[in-house]
N, C-alpha and C positions, 0 to 999 in steps of 0.2 A: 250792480252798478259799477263805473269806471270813473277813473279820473281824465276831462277833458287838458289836454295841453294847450295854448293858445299863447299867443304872444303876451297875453296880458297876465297868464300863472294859469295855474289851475283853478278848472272850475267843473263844477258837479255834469254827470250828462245826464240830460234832460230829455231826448230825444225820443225815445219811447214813450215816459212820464205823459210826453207834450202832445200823443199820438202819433209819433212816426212810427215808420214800421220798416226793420230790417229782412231783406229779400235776399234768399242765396240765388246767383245770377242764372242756375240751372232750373229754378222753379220761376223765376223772375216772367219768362212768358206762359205761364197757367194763372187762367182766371180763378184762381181759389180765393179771392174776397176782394170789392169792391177798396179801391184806391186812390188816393188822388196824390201827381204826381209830387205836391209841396211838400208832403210826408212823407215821402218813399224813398227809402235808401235803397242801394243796389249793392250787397256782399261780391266781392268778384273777386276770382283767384290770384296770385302776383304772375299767375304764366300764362296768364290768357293775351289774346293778339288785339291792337286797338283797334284793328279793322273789324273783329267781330260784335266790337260793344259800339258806332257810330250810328245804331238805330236808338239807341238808349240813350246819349247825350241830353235829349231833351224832355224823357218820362220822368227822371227822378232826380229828386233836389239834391243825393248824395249819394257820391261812389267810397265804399269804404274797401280800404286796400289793405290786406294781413301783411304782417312778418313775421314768418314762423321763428325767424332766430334774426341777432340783429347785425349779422354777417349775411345773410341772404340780403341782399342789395335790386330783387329785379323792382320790387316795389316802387324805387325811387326811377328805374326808367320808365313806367308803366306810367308815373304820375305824369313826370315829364311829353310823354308821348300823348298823352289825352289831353293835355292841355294846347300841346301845338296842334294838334286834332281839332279845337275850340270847344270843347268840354266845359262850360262856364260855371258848374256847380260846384256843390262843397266836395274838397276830397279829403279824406279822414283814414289816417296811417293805425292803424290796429295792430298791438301786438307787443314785440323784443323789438320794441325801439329807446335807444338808451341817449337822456339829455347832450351825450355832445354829438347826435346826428341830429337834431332838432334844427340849426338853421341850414341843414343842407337838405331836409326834408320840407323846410319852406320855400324854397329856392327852386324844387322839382315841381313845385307849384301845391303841397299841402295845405291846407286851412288849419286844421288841426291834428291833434295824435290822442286815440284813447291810449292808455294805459291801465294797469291795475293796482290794486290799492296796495300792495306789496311792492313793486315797483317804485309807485310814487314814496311809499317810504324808504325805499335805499335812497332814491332818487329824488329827493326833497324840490319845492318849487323853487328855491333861489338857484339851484344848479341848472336847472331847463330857464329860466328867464335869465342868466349868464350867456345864454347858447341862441338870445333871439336876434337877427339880423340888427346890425345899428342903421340900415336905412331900409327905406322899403323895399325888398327885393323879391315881392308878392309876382304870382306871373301876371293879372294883371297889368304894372307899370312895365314890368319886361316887356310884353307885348305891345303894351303904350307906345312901344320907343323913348321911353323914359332910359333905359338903360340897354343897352343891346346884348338880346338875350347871349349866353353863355352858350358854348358848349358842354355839356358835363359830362 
């Protein structure tokens, strides 16, 4: 089990528990077990190209996106990129992501960040809810025209 991040603290991930099921993005087209897209996540690399994932936009309720270390940065354009793409599902940052990248990984259009249970103890929940945007800067409202998107 991980610890979810959210705007709102930490909270347990449920996602398996609840029946999801995580897909590594190279097994992702083999029918090996019957799926339905509201439970499907999609595992995908940080260096894959977002023209290669625009058939999957709409099979699976989540793309989860690794960092192998929390200096490798292509994650957050990756996020960025599928959301201007129109990507509308959940994207979930996995890995060496450390509380003060938290509102710039909202920003790139994340929903949430697992973490590990070690982690979240160096990394306690007041340090990451110190780090969550004071306005809404979800891509959503970006998109809205609420706010005109950033360059980042």
């Amino acid at each position: 089990m991980s610890v979810i991040v959210r705007d709102s603290g930490f909270e347990k991930d449920t996602w398996e528990t609840d029946g999801g099921l995580f897909i590594d993005l190279e097994k992702y087209g083999q029918d090996v077990t019957e799926r339905e897209p509201n439970k499907t996540a999609i595992d995908i690399p940080n260096d894959v190209t977002v023209e290669s994932l625009k058939g999957l936009f709409n099979s699976a309720a989540m793309i989860r996106i690794p960092f192998p270390s929390f200096a490798d940065g292509r994650g957050f354009s990756l996020a960025k990129q599928l959301r201007q793409q129109g990507y509308e599902g959940k994207l979930r940052a996995v890995g060496h992501i450390i509380s003060d990248q938290y509102g710039f990984a909202r920003v790139c259009g994340f929903d949430e960040v697992e973490i590990d249970f070690d982690m979240a103890g160096r990394q306690p929940e007041e340090q990451w809810l110190a780090r969550v945007p004071k306005q809404d800067l979800s891509y959503q409202n970006l998109l809205m025209g609420k706010r005109p998107l950033r360059n980042i």
